[in-house]
N, C-alpha and C positions, 0 to 999 in steps of 0.2 A: 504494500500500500504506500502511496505515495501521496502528501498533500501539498496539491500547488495553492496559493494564497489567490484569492478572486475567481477562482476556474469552480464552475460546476461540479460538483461530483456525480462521478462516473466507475462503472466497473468495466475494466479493459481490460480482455479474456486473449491471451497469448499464447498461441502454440507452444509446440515443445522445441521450434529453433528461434521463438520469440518472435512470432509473424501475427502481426494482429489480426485475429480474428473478426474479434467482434466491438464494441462499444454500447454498455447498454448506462444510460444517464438515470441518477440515481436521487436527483432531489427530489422529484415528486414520489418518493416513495415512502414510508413507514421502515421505521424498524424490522416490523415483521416479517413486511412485504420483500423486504433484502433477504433475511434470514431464508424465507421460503424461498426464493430464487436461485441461490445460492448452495440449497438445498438439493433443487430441479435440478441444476448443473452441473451435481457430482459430486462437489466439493465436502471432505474430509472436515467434520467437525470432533477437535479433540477434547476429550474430559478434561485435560489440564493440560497448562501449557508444557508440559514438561513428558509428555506423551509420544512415542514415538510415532508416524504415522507409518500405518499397514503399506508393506510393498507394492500392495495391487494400486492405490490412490495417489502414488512417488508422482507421477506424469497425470494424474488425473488432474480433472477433467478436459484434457487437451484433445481436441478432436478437428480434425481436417477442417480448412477454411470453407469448403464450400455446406459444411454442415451445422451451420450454426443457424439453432432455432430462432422463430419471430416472437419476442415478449412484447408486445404491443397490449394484449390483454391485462400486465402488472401494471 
């Protein structure tokens, strides 16, 4: 996570050689509505920070640029 000062926030979903994907903008959203999204996506939520993450989610949720779903409905 990166915060830039005055920029929108945004989730910006990078492949595994760091090829942007996707850009999904984030202020109009809730807490929840991230959490749930984020969820959708694949992504590894650990119990504590100090948690190793499972092998299988190391590259998750990284998936081919042309496969990136439409959240318009979030």
């Amino acid at each position: 996570m990166k915060h830039l000062p005055g920029a929108d926030p945004e989730l910006v979903l990078l492949g595994h050689r760091f090829e942007e994907l996707e850009r999904i903008p984030l202020s109009d959203m809730t807490r929840e509505e991230i959490n749930a999204l984020v969820q959708e996506l694949g992504f590894y939520r650990k119990a504590s920070p100090d948690e190793p993450v499972p092998p299988e989610y190391l590259r998750a949720p990284a998936r081919p640029a042309g496969g990136a779903p439409d959240h318009a409905d979030l």
